[in-house]
MARZA-731966 format. One record per residue (C-alpha): residue number from 1; y, z, x negated. Coordinates in nm, 3 decimals, always signed. Layout:
# MARZA-731966
(NUM,(Y,Z,X))
...
END
This chain:
# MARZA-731966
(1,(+4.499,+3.571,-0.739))
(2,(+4.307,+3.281,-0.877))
(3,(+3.980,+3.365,-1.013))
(4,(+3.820,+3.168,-1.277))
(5,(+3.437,+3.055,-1.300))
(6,(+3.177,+2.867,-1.470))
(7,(+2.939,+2.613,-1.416))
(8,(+2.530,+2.666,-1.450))
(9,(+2.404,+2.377,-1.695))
(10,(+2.048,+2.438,-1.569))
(11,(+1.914,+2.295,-1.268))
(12,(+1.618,+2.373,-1.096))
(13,(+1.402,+2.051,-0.959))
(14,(+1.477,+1.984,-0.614))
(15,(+1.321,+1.762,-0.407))
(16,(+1.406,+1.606,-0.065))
(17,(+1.208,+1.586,+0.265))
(18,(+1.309,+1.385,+0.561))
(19,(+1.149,+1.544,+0.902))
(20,(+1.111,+1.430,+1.233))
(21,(+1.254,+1.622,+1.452))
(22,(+0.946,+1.682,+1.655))
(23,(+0.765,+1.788,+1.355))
(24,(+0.686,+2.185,+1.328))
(25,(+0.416,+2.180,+1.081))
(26,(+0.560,+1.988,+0.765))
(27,(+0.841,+2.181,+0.645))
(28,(+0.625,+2.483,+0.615))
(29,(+0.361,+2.308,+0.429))
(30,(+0.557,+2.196,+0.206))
(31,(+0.743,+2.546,+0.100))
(32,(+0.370,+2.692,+0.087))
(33,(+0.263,+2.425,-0.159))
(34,(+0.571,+2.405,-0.384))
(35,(+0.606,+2.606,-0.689))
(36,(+0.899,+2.932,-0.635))
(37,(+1.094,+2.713,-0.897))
(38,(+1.142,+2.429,-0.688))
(39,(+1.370,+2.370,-0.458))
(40,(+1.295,+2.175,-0.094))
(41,(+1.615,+2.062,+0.041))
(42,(+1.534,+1.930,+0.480))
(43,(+1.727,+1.663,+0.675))
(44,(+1.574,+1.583,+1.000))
(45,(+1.575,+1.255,+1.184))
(46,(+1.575,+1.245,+1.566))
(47,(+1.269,+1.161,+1.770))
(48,(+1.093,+1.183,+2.060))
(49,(+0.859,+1.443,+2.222))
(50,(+0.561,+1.157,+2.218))
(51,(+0.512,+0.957,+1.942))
(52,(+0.464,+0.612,+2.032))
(53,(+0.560,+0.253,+1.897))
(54,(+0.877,+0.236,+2.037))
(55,(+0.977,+0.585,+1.948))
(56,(+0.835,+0.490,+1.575))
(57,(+1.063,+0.156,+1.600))
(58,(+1.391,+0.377,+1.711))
(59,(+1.356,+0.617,+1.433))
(60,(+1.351,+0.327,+1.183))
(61,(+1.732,+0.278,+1.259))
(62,(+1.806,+0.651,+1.196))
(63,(+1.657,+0.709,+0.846))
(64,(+1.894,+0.655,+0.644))
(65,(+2.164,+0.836,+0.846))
(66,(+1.899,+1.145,+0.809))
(67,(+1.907,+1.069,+0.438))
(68,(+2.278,+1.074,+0.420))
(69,(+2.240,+1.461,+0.537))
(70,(+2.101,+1.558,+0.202))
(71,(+2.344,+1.719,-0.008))
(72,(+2.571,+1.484,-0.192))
(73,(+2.567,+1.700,-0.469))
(74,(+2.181,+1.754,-0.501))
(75,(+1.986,+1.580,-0.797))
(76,(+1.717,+1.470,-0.598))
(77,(+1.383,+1.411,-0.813))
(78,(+1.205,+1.256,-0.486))
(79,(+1.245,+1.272,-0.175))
(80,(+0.949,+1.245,+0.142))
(81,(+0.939,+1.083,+0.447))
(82,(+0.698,+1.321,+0.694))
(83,(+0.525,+1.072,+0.957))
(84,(+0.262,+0.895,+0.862))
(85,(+0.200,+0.672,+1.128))
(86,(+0.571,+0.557,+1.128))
(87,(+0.516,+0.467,+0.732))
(88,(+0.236,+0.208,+0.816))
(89,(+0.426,+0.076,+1.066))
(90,(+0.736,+0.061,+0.939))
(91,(+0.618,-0.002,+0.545))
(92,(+0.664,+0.222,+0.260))
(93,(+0.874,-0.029,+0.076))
(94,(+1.108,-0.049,+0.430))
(95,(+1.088,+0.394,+0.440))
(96,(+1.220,+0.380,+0.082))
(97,(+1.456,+0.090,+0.098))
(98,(+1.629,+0.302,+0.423))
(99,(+1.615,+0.619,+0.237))
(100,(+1.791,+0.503,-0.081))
(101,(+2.069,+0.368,+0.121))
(102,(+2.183,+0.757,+0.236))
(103,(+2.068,+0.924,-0.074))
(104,(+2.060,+0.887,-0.453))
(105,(+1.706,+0.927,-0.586))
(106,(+1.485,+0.794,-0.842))
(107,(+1.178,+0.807,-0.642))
(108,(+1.036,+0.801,-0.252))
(109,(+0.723,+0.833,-0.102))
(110,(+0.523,+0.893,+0.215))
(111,(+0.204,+1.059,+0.384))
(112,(+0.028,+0.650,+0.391))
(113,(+0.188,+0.613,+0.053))
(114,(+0.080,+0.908,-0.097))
(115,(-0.310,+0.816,+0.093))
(116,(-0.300,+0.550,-0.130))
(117,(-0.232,+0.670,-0.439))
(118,(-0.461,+1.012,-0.372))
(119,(-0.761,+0.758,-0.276))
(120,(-0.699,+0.530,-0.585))
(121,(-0.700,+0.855,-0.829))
(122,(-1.025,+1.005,-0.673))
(123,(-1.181,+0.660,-0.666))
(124,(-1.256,+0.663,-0.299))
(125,(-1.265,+0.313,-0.099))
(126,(-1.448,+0.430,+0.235))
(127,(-1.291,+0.724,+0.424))
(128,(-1.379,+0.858,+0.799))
(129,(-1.024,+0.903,+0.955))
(130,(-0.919,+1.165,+1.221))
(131,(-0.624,+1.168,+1.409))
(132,(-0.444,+1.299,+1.708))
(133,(-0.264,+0.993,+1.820))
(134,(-0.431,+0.700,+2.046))
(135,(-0.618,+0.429,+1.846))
(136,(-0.358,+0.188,+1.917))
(137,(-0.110,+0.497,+1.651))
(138,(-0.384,+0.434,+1.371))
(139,(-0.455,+0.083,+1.382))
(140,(-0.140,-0.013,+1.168))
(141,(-0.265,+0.268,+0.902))
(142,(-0.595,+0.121,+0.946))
(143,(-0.463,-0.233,+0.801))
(144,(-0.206,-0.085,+0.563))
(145,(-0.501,+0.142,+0.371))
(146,(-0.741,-0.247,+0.381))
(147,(-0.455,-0.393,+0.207))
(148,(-0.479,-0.161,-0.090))
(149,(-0.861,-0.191,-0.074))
(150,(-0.953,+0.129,+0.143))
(151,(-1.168,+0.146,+0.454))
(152,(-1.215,+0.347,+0.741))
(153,(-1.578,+0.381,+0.795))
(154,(-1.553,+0.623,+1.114))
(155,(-1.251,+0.666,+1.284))
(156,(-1.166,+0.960,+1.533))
(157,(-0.912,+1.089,+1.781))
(158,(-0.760,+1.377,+1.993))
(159,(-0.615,+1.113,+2.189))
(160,(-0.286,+1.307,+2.200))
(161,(+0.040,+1.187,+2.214))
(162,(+0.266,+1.509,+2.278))
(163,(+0.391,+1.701,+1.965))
(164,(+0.403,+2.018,+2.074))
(165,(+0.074,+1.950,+2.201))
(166,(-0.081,+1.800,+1.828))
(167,(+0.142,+2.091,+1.640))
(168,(-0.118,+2.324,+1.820))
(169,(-0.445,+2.213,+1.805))
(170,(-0.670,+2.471,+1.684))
(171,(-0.854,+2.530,+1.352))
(172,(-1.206,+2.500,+1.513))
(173,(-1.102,+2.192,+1.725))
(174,(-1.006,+2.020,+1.385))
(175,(-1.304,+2.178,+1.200))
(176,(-1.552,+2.027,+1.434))
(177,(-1.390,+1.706,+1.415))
(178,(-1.419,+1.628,+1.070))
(179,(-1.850,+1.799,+1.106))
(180,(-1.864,+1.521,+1.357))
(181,(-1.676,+1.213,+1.137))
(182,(-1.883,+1.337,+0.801))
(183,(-2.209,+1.239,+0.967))
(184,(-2.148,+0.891,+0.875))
(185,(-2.312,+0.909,+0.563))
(186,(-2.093,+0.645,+0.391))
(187,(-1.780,+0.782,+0.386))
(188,(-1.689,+0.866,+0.054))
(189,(-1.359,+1.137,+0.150))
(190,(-1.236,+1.250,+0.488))
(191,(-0.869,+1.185,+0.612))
(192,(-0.713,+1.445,+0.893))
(193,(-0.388,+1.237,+0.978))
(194,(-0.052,+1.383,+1.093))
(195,(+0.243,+1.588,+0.910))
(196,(+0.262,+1.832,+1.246))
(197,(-0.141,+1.920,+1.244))
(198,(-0.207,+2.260,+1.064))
(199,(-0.450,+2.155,+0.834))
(200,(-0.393,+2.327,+0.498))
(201,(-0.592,+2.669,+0.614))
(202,(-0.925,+2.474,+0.657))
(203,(-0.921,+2.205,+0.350))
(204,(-1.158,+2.426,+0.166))
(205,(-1.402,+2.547,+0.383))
(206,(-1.439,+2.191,+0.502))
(207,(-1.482,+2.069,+0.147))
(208,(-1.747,+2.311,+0.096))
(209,(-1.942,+2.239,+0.419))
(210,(-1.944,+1.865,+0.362))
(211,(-1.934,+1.842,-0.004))
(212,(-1.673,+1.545,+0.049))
(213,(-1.314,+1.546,-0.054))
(214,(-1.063,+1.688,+0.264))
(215,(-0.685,+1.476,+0.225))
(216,(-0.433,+1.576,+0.442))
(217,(-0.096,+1.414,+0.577))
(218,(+0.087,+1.704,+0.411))
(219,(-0.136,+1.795,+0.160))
(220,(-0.108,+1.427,-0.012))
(221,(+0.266,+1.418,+0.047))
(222,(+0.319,+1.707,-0.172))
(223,(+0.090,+1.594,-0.426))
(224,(+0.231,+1.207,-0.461))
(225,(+0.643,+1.437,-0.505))
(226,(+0.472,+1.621,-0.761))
(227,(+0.385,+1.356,-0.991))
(228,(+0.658,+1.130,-0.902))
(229,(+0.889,+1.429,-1.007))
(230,(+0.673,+1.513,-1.285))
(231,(+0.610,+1.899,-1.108))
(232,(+0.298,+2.099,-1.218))
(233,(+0.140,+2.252,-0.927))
(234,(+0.094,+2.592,-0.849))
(235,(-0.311,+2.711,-0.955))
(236,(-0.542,+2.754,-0.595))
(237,(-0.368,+2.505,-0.366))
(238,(-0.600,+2.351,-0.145))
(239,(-0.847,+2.075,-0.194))
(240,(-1.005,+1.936,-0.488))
(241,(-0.713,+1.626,-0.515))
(242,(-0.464,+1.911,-0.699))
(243,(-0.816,+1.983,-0.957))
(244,(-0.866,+1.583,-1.031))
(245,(-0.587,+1.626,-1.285))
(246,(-0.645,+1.960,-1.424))
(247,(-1.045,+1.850,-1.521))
END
């Protein structure tokens, strides 16, 4: 027996996220920030256990086979790429251009992207910059942020390179990093840099201890899909970037 069926004319948003396939942080970020009306729809693109150069220059060849894992029959209001090292080396305009090839959207962005645009809407030029990843990781996001007329006053790192390792440093380990990078009186916002460090549970407190404005990979990401989708955020999400609109 054949049954019959209708269509639903009404859509929710959905947006896409491409993970690395290292990453164990990102993809639960993101389905803390989002509103329950959204929908996050996950491809991952292979990578390696250490994030490197090389392993950043192999995954550019696989991003838009990760995008083609999307559904086909999604409508797609943006989609994110989750590394943010591997967008300033790559380029944002490169991370979209790859992206668009595998799926059909209107916008893309990424974690130095979405720096960029966060910095430019808070008015903040000078930033102290944390990260897990050797200096020689951050240098490229270093020059990308210059370009667009933002500087890294203090830079600091774990000097990690192993995910599983960054994925778990702990909440006073970061907390105490950005203390020690907000003594430089001259940065203007602090940056903790990295889709797989856990970072949303201490935006606040650090906010309120250093009375400076606490970005975050993941935090930033979700922000920039927002308003490139045109999505209100939920009320209380961490960080006074999701208030800068609301005022």
């Amino acid at each position: 027996m054949k049954l019959s069926y209708e269509l639903d004319k009404d859509h929710p948003t959905q947006l896409g996220l491409v993970v690395l396939q290292s990453d164990e942080t990102l993809e639960r970020d993101m389905r803390w920030l989002l509103p329950p009306d959204v929908e996050l729809l996950v491809s991952r693109v292979p990578s390696g256990s250490e994030l490197d150069t090389d392993m950043i220059a192999g995954m550019e060849g696989k991003l838009t086979q990760a995008a083609q894992l999307l559904p086909r029959g999604a409508a797609l209001a943006a989609i994110g790429y989750g590394c943010t090292s591997a967008s300033a080396q790559i380029g944002s305009g490169q991370v979209a251009k790859l992206i668009r090839k595998g799926a059909k959207t209107q916008h893309v962005t990424d974690p130095a992207a979405a720096l960029i645009a966060a910095c430019h809407r808070l008015g903040i030029r000078r930033i102290g910059l944390i990260s897990p990843y050797v200096e020689e990781i951050s240098t490229r996001l270093r020059v990308v942020l210059a370009d667009a007329g933002i500087f890294v006053q203090r830079f600091g790192s774990f000097n990690e390179s192993l995910e599983s390792n960054v994925v778990r440093i702990s909440q006073t380990s970061l907390r105490t990093a950005v203390l020690r990078i907000a003594q430089d009186t001259a940065c203007e916002a602090l940056f903790l840099s990295c889709t797989n460090l856990r970072t949303l549970d201490v935006i606040d407190d650090l906010e309120e201890q250093t009375g400076l404005p606490v970005l975050a990979s993941n935090q930033v990401l979700a922000w920039h899909l927002f308003k490139l989708a045109g999505i209100t955020p939920p009320p209380s999400l961490p960080g006074r970037l999701w208030r800068i609109d609301a005022a």
